[in-house]
C-alpha positions in Angstrom: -67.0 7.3 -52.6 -64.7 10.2 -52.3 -61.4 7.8 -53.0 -63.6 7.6 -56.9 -64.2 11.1 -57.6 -60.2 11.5 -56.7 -59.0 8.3 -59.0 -61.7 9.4 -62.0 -60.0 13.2 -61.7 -57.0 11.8 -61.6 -57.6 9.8 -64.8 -59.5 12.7 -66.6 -56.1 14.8 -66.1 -53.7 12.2 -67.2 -55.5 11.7 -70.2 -55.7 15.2 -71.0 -52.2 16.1 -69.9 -51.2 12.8 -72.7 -53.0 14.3 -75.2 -51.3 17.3 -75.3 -47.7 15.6 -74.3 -48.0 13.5 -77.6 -49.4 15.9 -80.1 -46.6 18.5 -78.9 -43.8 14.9 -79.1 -45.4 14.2 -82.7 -43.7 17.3 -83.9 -46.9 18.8 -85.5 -46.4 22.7 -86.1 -49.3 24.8 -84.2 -52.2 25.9 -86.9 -51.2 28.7 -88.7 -54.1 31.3 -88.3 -56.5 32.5 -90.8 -56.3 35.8 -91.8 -57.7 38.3 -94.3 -55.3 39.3 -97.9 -55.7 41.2 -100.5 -54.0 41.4 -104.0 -54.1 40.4 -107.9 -53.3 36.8 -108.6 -50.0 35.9 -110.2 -50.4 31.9 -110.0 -52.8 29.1 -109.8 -52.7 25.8 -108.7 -55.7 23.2 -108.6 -54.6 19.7 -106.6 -57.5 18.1 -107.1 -61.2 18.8 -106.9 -64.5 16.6 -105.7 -67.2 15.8 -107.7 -69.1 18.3 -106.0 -69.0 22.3 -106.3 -66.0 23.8 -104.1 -64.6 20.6 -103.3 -61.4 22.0 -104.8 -58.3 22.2 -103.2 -55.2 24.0 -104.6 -53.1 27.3 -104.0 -52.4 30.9 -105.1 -49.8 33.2 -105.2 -51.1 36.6 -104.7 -49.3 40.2 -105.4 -50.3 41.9 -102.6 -50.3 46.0 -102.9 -47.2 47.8 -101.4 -46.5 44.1 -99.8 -44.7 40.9 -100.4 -46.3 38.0 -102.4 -47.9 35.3 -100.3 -49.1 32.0 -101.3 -52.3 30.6 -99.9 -53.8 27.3 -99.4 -56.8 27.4 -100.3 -59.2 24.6 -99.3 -62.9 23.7 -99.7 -64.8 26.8 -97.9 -62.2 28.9 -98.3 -63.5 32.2 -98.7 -62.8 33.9 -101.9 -64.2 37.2 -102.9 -63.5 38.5 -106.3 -65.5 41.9 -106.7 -68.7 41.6 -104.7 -69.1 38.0 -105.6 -67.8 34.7 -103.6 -66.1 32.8 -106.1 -64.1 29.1 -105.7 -60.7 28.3 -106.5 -62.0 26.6 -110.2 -63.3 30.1 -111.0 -60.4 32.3 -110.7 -57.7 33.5 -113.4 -54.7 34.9 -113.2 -54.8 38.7 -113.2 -58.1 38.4 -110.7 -58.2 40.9 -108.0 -59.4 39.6 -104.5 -60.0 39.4 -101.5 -59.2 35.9 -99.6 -59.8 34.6 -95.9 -57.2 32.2 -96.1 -54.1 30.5 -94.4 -50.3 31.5 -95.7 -48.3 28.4 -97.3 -44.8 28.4 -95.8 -42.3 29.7 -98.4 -40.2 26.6 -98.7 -43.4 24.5 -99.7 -43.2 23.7 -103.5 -45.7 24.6 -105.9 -44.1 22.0 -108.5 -46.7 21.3 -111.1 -48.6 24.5 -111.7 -50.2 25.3 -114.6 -51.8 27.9 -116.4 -55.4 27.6 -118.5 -54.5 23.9 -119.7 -53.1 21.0 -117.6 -50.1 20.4 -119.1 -49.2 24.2 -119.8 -46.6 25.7 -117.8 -47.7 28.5 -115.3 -48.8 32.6 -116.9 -47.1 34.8 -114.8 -48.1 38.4 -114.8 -45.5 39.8 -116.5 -46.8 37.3 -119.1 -50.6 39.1 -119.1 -49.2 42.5 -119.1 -46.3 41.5 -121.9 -48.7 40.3 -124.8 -51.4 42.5 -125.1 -54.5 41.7 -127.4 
């Protein structure tokens, strides 16, 4: 009885211990931790979206005050604050101010593709908002 509670820890830790060998082999980066930004919204881009309300999926680049820009994935239950009111990623405009629970993009991933109010239109900047005044 003893010799199979050895063998069956034995097994458990070599199957645990292989887990970890061949996610660490694979090359997959460790998760990059959610954490808590603030700032006014230069870009947005929508990937796709679900049929369903905050299925959407995109990213934003967001000015943050007296800090660098930083864009954000943002992914279905992301949380997005824009005032006192949780908002999704469909609901935003550049020019927002928010606050965002979200994880940092690397800066080398490409945002090719992003577009303003219209698919098709090319991406309103800031400068853009602040330049033509109504």
């Amino acid at each position: 009885m003893r010799h199979v509670n050895t063998l069956g820890v034995v097994l458990l830790c070599t199957a645990l211990c292989g887990g970890w060998v061949s996610r660490g082999s694979a090359g997959a980066p460790p998760p990059t931790p959610v954490k808590q930004y603030t700032g006014q919204i230069k870009s947005i881009k929508i990937e796709k979206c679900g049929l369903q309300p905050g299925t959407c999926e995109g990213s934003v680049i967001l000015a943050q005050p007296g800090g660098p820009e930083v864009t954000l994935a943002i992914l279905p239950g992301t949380w997005l604050k824009r005032g006192d009111q949780l908002v999704l990623i469909d609901e935003l405009g550049v020019g927002n101010y928010v606050t965002a629970q979200a994880t940092p993009l690397p800066a080398t991933a490409p945002r090719e593709g992003t577009v303003g109010s219209n698919p098709g239109e090319r991406t309103i900047t800031l400068e853009d908002v602040t330049s033509h005044r109504l």
